[in-house]
Backbone as CSV, one residue per row, in Angstrom:
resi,resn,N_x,N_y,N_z,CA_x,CA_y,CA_z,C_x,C_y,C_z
1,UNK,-126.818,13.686,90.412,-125.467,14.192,90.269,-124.903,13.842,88.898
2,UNK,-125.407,12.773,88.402,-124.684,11.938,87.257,-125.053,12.816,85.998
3,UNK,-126.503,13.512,85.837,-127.224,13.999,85.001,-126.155,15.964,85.170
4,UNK,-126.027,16.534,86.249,-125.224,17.627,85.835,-123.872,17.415,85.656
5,UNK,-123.285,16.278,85.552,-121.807,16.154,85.238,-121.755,15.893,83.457
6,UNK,-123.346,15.444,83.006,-123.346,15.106,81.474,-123.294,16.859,80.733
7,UNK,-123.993,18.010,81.679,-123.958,19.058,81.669,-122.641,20.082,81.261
8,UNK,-121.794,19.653,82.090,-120.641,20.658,82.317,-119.764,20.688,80.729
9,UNK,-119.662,19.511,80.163,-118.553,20.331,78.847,-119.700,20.606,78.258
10,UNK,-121.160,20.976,78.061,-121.894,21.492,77.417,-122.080,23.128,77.647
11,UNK,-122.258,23.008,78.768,-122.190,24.507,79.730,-120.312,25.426,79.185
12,UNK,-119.495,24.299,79.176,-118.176,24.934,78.789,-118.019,25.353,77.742
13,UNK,-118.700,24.776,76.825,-118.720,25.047,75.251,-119.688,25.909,75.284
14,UNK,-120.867,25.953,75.474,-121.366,27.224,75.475,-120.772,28.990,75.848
15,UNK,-119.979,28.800,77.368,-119.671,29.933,77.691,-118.033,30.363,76.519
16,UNK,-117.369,29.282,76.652,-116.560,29.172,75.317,-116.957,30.020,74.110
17,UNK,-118.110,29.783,73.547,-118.442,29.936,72.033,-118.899,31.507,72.470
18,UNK,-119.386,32.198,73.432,-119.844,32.988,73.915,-119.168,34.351,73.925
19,UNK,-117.838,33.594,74.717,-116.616,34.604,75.417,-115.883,34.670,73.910
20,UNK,-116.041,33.682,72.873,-115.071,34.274,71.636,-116.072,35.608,70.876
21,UNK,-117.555,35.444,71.031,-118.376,36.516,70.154,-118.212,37.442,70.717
22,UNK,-118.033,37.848,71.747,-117.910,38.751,72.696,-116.657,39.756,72.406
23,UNK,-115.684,39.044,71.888,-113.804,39.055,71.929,-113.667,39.676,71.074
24,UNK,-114.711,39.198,69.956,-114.780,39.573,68.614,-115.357,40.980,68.271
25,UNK,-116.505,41.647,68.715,-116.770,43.027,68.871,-115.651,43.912,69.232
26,UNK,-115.513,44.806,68.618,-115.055,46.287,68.682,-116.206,47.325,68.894
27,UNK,-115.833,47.645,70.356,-116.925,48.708,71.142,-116.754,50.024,70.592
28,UNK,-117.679,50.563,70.168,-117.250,52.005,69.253,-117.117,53.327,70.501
29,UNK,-115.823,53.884,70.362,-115.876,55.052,70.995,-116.429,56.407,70.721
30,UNK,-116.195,56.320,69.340,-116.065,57.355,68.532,-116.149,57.433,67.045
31,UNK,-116.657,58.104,65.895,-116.903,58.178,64.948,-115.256,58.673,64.400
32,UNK,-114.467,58.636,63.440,-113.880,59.074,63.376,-113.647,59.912,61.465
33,UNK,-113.402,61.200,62.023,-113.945,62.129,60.644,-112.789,61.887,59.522
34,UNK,-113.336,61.384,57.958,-112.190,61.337,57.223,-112.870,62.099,55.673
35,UNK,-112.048,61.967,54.603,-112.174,62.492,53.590,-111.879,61.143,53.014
36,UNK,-112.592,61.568,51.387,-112.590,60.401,50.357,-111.713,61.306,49.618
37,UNK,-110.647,61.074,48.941,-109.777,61.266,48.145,-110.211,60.790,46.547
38,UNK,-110.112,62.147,45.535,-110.395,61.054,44.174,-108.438,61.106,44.098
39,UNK,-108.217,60.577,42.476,-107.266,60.126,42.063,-106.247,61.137,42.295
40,UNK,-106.474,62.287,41.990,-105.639,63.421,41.669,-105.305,64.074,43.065
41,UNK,-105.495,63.893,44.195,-104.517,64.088,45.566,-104.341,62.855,45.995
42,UNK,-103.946,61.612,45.711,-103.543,60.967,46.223,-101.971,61.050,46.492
43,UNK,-101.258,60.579,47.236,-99.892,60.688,46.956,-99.004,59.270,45.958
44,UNK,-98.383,60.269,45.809,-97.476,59.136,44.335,-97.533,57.760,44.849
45,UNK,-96.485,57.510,45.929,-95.647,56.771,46.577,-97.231,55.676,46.214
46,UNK,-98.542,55.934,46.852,-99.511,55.471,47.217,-99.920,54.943,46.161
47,UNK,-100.366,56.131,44.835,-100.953,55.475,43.935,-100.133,54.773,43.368
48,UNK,-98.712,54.493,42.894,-98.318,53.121,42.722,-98.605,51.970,43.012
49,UNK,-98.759,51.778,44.587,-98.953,50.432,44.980,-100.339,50.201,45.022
50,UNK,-101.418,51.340,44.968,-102.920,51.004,44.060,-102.885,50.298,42.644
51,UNK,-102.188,51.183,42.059,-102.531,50.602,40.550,-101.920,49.338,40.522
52,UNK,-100.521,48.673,40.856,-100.270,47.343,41.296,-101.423,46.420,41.723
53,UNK,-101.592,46.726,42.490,-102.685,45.571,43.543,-104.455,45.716,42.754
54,UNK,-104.485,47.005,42.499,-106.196,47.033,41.496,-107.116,45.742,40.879
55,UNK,-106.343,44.862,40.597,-106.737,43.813,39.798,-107.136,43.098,40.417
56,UNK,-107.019,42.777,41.908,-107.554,41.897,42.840,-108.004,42.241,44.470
57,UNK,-108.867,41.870,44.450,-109.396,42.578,45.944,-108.353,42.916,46.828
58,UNK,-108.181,43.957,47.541,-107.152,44.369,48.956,-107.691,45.316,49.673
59,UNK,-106.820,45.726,51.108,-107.167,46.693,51.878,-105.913,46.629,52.215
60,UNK,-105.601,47.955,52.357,-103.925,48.473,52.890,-104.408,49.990,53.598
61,UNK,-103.788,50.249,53.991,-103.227,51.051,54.730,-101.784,52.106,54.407
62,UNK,-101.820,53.179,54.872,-100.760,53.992,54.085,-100.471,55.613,55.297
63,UNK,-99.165,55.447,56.078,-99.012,56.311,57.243,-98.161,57.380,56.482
64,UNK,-98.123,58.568,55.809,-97.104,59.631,55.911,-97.266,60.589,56.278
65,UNK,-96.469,61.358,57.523,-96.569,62.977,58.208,-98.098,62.827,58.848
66,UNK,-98.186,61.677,59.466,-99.327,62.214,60.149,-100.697,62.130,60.117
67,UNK,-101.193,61.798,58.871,-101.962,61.277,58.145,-101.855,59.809,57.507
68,UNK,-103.251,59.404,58.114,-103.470,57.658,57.552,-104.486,57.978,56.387
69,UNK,-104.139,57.295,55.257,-104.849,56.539,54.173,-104.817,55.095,54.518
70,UNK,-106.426,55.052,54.211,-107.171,54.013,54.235,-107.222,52.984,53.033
71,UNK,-107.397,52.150,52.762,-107.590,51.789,50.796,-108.086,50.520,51.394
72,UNK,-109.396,50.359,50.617,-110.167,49.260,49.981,-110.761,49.215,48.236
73,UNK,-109.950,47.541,47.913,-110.556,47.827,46.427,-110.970,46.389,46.488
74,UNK,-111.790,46.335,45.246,-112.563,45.368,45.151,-112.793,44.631,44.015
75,UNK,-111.715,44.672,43.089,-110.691,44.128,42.094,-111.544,44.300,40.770
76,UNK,-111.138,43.604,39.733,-111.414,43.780,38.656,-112.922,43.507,38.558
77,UNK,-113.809,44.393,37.729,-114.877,44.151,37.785,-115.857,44.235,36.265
78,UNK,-116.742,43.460,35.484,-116.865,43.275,34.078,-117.007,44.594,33.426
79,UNK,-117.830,45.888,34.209,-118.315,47.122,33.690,-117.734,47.861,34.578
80,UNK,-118.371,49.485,33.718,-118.037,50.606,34.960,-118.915,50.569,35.518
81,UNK,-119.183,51.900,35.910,-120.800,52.410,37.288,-120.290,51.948,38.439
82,UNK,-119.698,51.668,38.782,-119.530,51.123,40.500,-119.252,51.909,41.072
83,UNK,-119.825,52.454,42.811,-119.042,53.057,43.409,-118.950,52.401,44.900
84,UNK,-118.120,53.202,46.083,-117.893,52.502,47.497,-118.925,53.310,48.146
85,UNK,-119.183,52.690,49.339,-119.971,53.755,49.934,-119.431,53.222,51.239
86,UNK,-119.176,54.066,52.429,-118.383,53.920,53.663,-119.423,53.690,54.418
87,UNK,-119.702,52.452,55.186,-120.888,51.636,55.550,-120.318,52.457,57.204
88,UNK,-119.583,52.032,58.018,-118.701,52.974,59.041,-117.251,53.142,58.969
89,UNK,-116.553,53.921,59.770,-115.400,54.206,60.624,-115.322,54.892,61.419
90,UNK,-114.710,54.309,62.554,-115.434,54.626,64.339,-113.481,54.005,64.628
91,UNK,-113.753,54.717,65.928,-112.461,54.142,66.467,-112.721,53.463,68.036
92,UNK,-112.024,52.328,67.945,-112.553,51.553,69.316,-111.400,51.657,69.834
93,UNK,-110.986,50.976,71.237,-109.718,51.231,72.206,-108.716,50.703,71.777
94,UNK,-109.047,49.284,70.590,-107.544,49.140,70.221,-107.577,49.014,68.687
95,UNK,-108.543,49.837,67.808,-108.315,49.574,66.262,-109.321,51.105,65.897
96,UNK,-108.962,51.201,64.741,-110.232,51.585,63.840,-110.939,50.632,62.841
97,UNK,-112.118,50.610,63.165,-112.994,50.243,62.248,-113.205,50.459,61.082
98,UNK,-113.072,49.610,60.014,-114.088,50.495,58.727,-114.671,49.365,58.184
99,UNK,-115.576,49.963,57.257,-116.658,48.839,56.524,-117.034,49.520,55.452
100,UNK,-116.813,49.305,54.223,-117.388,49.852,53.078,-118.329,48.476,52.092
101,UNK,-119.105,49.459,50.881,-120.063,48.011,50.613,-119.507,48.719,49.142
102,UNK,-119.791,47.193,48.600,-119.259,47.688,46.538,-120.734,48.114,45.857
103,UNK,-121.190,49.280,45.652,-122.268,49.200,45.004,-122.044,49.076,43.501
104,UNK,-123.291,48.683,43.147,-122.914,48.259,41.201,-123.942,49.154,40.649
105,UNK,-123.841,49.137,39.371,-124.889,49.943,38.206,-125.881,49.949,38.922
106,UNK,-126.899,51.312,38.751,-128.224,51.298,39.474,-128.809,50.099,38.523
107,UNK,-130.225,49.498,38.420,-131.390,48.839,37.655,-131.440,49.782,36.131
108,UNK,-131.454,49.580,35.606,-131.989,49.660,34.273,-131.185,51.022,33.835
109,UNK,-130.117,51.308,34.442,-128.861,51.553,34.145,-128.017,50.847,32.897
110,UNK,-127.437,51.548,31.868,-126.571,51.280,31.155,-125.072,50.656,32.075
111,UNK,-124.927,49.904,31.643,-123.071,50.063,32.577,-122.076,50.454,31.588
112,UNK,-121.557,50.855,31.922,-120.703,51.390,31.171,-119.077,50.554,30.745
113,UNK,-119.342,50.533,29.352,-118.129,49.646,28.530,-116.851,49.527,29.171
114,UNK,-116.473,48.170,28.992,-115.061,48.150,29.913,-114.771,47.624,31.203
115,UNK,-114.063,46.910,31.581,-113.570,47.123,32.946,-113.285,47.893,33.602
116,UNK,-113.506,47.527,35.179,-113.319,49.022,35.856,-112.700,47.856,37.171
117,UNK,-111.885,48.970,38.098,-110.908,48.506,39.555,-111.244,49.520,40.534
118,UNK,-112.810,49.105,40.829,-112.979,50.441,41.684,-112.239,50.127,43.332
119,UNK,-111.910,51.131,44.121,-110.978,51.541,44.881,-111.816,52.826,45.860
120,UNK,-111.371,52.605,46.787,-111.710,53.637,47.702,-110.226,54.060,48.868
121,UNK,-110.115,55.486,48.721,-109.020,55.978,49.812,-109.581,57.040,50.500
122,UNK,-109.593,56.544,52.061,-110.229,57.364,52.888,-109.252,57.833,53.612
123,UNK,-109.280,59.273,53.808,-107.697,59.958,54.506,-107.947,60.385,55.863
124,UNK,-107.476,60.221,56.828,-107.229,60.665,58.264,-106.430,61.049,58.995
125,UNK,-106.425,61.165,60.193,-105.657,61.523,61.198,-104.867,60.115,61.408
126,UNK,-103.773,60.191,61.677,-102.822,58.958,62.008,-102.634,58.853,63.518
127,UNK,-103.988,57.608,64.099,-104.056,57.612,65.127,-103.229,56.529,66.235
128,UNK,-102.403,56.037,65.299,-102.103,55.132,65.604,-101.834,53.696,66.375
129,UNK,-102.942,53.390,65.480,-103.966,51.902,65.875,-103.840,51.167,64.550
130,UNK,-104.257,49.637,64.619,-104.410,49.070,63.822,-105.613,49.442,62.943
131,UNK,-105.843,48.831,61.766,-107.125,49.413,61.134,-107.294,47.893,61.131
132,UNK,-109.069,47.642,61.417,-109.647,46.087,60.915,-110.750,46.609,59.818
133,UNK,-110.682,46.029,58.834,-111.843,45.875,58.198,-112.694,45.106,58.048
134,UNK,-113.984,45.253,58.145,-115.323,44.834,58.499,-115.774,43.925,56.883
């Protein structure tokens, strides 16, 4: 008896550490269809508070008429060549998902002179859910 009572906060912490990984998944319902926006349809209001924030990593969010913009940037960076590439966005029962990755200059690629604030705005339906990013 003495030997499963040394058991039990081990067994608790286990199902513990378990029930939080669990908590933590977002079950995908659905893929959800968006557009990448370059600079020139973005809306004003929006690209202001891009070019503000550019300099340092963020993700925001942006609701008008109906339509959600998405924004991930990934702040100041030594060269150009970079681009995003949308790893997913899926919508689960209580968020949308997204996940994008920073790609850099291909290999034996020039990069190109300068700093660059690459940025990604992905436009949607305003489903209204939280957005998490991955």
């Amino acid at each position: 008896m003495k030997k499963w009572m040394r058991l039990i906060p081990l067994l608790a912490c286990m199902i513990l550490l378990s029930a939080c990984s669990i908590g933590g998944e977002y079950a995908k319902i659905r893929d959800i269809p968006f557009t990448v926006l370059g600079e020139g349809v973005i809306p004003e209001e929006l690209k202001t508070v891009l070019e503000e924030k550019k300099a340092e990593p963020f993700q925001l969010t942006f609701s008008d008429k109906g339509i959600l913009y998405i924004c991930e940037g990934y702040g100041t960076q030594k060269t150009g060549g970079y681009s995003i590439a949308v790893d997913k966005m899926y919508l689960s029962d209580n968020a949308i998902v997204v996940q994008t990755t920073l790609l850099g200059p291909e290999p034996g690629e020039k990069p190109k002179a300068g700093q660059s604030w690459p940025y990604i705005v992905l436009k949607t339906e305003d489903l209204e859910k939280s957005v998490v990013f991955e």
